[in-house]
DRENPA-3360 file (N, C-alpha, C; in nm, 2 decimals, always signed):
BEGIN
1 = XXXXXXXX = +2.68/+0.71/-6.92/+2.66/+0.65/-6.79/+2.68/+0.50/-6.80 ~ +2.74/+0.45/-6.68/+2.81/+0.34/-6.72/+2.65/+0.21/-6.65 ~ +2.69/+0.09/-6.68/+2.56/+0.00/-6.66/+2.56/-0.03/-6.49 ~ +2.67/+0.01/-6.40/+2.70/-0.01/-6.28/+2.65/+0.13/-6.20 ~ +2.63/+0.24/-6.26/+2.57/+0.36/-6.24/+2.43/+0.37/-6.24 ~ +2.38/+0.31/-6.34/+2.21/+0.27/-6.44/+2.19/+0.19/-6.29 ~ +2.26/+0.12/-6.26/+2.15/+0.02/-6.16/+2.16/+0.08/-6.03 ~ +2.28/+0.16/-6.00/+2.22/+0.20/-5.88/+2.10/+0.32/-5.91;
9 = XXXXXXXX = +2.12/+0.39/-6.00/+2.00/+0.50/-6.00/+1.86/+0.42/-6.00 ~ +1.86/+0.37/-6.11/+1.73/+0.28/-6.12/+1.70/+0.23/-5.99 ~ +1.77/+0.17/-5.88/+1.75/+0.09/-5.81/+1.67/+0.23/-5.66 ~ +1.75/+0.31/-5.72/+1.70/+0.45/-5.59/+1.58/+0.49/-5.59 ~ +1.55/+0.52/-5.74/+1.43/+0.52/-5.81/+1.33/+0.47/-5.78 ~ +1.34/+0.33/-5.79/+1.25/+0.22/-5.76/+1.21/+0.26/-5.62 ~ +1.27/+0.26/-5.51/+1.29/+0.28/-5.38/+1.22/+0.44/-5.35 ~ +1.19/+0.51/-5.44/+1.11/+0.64/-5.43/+0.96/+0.64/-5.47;
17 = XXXXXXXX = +0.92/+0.51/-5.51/+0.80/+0.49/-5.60/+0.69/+0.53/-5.44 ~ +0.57/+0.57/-5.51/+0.50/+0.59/-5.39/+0.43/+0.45/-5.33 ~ +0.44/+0.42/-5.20/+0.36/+0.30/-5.15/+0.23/+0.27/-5.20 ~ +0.21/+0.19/-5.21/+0.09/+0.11/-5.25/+0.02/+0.07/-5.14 ~ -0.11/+0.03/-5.15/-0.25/+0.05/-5.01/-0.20/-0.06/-4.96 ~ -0.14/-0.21/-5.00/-0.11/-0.31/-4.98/-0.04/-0.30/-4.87 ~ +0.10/-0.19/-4.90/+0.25/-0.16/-4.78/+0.17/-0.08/-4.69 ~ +0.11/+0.04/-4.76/+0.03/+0.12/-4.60/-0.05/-0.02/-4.49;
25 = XXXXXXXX = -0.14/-0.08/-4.56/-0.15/-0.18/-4.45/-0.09/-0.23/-4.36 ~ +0.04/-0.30/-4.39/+0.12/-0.37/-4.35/+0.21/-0.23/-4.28 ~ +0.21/-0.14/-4.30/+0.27/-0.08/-4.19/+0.18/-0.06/-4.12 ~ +0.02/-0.06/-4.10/-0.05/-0.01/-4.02/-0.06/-0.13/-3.94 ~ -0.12/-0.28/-3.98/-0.06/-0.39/-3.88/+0.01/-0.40/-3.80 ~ +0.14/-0.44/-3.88/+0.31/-0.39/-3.81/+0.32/-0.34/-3.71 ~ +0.27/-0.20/-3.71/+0.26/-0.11/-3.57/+0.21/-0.17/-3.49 ~ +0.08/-0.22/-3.53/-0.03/-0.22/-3.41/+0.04/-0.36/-3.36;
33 = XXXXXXXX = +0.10/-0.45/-3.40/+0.19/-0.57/-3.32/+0.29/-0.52/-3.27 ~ +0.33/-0.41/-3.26/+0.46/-0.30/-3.22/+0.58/-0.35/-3.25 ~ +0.59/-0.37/-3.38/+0.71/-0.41/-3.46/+0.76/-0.25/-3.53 ~ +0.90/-0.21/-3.49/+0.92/-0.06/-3.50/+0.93/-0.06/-3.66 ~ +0.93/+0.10/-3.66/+0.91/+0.14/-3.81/+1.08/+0.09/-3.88 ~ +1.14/+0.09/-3.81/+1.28/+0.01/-3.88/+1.31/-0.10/-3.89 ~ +1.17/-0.22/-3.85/+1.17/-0.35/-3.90/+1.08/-0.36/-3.99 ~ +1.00/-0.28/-3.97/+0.92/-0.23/-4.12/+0.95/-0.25/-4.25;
41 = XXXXXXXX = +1.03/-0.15/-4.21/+1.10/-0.12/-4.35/+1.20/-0.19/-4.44 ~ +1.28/-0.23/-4.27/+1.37/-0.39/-4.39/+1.26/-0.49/-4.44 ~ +1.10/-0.53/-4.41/+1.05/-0.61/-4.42/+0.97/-0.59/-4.59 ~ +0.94/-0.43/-4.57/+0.90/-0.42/-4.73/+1.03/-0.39/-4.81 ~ +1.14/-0.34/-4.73/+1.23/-0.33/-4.82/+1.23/-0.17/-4.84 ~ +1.17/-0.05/-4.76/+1.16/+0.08/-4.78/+1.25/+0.13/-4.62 ~ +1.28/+0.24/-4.66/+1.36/+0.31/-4.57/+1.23/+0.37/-4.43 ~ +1.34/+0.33/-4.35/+1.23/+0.35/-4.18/+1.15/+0.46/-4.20;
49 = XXXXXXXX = +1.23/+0.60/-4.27/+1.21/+0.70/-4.23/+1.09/+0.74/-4.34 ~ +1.04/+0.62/-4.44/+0.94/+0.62/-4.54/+0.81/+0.59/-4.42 ~ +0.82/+0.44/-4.34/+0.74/+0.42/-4.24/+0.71/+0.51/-4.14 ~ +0.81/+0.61/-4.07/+0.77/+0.71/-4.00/+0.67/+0.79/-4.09 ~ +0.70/+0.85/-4.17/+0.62/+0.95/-4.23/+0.50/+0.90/-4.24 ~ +0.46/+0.75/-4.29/+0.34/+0.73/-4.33/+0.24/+0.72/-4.16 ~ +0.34/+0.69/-4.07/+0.25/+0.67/-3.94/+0.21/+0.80/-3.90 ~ +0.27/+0.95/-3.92/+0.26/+1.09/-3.90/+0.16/+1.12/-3.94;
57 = XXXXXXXX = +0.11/+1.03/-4.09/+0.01/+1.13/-4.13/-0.13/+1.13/-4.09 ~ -0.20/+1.23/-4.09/-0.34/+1.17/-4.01/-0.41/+1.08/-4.05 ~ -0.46/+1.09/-3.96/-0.59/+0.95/-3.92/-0.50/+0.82/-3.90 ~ -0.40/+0.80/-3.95/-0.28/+0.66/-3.91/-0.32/+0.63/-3.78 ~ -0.29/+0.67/-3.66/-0.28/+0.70/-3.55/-0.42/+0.59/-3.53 ~ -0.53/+0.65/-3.56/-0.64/+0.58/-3.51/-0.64/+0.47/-3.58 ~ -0.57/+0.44/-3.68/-0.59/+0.31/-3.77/-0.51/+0.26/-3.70 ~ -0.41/+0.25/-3.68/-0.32/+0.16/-3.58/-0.37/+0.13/-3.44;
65 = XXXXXXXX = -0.44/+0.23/-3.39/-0.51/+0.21/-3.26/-0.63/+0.13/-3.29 ~ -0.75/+0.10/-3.38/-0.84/+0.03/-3.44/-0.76/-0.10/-3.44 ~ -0.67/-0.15/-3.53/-0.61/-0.29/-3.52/-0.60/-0.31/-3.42 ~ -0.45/-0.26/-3.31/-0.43/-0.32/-3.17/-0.53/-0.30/-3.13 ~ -0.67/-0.27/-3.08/-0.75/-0.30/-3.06/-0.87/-0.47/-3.09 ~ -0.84/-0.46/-3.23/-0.90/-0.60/-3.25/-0.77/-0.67/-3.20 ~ -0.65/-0.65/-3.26/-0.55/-0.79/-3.23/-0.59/-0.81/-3.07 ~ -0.60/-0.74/-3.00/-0.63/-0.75/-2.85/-0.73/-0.83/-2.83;
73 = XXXXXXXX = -0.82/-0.78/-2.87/-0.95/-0.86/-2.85/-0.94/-1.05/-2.91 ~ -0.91/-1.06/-3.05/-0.83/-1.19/-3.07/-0.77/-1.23/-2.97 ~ -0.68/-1.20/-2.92/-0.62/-1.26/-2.81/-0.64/-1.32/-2.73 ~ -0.70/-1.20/-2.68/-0.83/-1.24/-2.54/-0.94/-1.31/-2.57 ~ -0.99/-1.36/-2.69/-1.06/-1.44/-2.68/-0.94/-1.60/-2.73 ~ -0.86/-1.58/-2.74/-0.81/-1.68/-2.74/-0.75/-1.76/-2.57 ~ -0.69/-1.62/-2.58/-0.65/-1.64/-2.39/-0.79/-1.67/-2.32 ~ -0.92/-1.70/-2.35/-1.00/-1.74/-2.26/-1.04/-1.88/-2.29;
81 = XXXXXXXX = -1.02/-1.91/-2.45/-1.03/-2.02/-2.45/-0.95/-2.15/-2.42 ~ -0.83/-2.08/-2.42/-0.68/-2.18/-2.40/-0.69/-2.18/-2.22 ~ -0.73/-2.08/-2.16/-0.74/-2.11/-2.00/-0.86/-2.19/-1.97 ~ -0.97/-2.21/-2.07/-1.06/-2.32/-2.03/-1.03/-2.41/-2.04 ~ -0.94/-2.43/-2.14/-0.91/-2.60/-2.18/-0.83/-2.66/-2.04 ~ -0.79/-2.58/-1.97/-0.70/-2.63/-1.84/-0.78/-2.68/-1.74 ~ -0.76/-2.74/-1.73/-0.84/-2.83/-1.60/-0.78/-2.81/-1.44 ~ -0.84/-2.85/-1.32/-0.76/-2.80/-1.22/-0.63/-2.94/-1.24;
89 = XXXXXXXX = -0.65/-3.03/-1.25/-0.62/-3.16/-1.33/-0.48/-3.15/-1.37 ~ -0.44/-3.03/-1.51/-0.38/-3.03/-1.57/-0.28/-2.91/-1.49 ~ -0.33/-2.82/-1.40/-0.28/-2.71/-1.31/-0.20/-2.83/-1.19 ~ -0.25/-2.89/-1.15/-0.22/-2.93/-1.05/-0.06/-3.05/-1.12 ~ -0.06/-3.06/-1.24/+0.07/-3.16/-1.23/+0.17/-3.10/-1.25 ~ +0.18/-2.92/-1.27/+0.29/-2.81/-1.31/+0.36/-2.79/-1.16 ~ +0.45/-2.75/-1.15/+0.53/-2.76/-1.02/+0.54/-2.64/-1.03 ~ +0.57/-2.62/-0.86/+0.57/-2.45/-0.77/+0.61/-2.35/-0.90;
97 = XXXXXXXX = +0.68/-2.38/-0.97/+0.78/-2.28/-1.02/+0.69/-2.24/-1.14 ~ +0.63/-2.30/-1.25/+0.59/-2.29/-1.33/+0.46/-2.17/-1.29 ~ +0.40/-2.28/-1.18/+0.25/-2.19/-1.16/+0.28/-2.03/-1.13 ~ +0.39/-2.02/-1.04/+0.42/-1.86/-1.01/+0.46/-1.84/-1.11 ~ +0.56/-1.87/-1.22/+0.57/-1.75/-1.35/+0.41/-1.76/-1.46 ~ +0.33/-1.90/-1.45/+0.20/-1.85/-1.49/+0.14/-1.71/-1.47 ~ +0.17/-1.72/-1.31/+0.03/-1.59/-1.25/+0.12/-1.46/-1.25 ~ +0.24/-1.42/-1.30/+0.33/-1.34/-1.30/+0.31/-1.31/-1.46;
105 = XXXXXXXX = +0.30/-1.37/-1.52/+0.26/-1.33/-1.69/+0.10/-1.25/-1.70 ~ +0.02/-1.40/-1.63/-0.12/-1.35/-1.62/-0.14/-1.19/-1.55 ~ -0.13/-1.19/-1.44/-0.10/-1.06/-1.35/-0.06/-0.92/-1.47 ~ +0.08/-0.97/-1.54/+0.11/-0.85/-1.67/+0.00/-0.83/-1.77 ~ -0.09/-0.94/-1.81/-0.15/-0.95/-1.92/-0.25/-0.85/-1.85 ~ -0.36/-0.91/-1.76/-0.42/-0.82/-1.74/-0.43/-0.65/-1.68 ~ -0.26/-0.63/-1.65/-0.24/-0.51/-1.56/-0.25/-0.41/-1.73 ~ -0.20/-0.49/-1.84/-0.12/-0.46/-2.00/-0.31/-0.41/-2.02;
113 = XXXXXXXX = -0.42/-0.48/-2.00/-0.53/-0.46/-2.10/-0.60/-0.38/-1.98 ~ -0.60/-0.33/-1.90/-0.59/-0.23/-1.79/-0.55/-0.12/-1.81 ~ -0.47/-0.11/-1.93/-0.43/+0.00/-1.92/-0.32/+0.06/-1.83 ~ -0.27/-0.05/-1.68/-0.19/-0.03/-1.58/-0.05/-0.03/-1.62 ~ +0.05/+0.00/-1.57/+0.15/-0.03/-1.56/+0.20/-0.18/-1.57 ~ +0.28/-0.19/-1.67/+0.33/-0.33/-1.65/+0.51/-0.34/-1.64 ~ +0.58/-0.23/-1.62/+0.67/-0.23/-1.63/+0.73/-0.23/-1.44 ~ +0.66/-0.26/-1.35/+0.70/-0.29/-1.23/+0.70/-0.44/-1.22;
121 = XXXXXXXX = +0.80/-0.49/-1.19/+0.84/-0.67/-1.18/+0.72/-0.70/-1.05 ~ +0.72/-0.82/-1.10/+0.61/-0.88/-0.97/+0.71/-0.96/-0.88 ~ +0.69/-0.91/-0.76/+0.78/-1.04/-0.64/+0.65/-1.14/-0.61 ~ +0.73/-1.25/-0.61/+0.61/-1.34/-0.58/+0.70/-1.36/-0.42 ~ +0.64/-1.38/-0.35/+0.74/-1.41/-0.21/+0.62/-1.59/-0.21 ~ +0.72/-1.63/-0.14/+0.68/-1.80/-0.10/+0.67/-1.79/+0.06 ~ +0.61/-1.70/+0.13/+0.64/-1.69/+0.25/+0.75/-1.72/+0.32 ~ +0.85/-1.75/+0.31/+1.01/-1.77/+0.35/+1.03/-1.91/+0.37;
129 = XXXXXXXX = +0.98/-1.96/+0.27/+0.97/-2.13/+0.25/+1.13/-2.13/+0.14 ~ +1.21/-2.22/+0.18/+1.36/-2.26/+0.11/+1.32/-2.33/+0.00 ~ +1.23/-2.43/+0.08/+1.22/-2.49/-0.06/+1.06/-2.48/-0.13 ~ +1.10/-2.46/-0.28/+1.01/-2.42/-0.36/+0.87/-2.50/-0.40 ~ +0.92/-2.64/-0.37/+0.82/-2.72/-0.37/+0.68/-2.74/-0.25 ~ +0.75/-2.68/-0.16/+0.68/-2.73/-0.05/+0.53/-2.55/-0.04 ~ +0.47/-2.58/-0.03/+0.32/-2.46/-0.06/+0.37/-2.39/+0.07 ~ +0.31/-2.26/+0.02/+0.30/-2.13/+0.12/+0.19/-2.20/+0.19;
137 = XXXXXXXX = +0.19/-2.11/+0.34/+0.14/-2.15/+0.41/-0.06/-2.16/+0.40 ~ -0.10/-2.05/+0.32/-0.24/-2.08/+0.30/-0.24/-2.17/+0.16 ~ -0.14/-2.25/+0.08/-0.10/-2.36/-0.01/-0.13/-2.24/-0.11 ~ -0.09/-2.14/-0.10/-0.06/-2.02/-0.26/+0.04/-1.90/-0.30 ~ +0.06/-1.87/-0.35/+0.18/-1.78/-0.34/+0.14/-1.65/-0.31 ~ +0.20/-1.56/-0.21/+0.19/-1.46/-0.21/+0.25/-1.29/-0.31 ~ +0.14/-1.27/-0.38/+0.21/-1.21/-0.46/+0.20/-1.05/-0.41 ~ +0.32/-1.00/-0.46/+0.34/-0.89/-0.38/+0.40/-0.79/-0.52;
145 = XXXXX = +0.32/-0.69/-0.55/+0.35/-0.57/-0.70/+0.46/-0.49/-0.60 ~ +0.56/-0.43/-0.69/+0.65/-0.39/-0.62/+0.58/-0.25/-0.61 ~ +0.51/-0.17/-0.66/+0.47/-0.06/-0.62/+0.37/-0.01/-0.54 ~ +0.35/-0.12/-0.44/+0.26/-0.12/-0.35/+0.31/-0.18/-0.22 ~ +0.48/-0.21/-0.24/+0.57/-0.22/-0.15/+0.63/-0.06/-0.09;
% end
């Protein structure tokens, strides 16, 4: 066998070794950030279809669901603290445009930890104002879920 043979075997070899608790982690993380099992795997450097299997097997499932669960909760306690630090102060110097994709994020975030649907776009209507700057009529945007149109 020639030394250009030796490395790729070896190298396949290597590539068959069984995962270590370190990589099962990091694929159980991974997931729960919803990073797919084929960025996975370029990330440890193992084949997707090594990451599928490991997520098949039991009890995975709840471990992945256990993490996104705390990552959530992190979040959310972060998202409560970063919306305190806002003042009406610091709300009020963002212009029309900003504040409606604010409440168009917020709106998904909370419909996302609801458990709701988040894959219906939100129409924000401005009550048929041209220009964007100038406030809806009760000075707020009218937000309108498309599935309730």
């Amino acid at each position: 066998m020639n030394k250009s043979n030796h490395m790729k075997k070896t190298h396949r070899m290597q590539n068959k070794s069984r995962l270590n608790t370190q990589e099962i982690k990091t694929i159980i993380t991974r997931t729960a950030e919803g990073i797919t099992p084929n960025a996975i795997g370029k990330e440890l450097k193992r084949c997707n279809k090594t990451v599928s299997a490991v997520l098949m097997r039991e009890g995975i499932s709840a471990e992945v669901e256990v993490v996104r669960q705390k990552l959530a909760d992190r979040y959310e306690e972060l998202n409560h603290r970063l919306l305190d630090s806002i003042s009406n102060a610091d709300i009020s110097k963002i212009n029309a445009y900003q504040r409606i994709v604010g409440c168009g994020i917020l709106t998904d975030k909370v419909r996302l930890l609801r458990g709701q649907s988040t894959s219906n776009s939100i129409s924000v209507l401005l009550a048929r104002h041209v220009n964007i700057n100038e406030p809806a009529p009760s000075d707020r945007p009218v937000i309108v879920l498309d599935d309730e149109i």
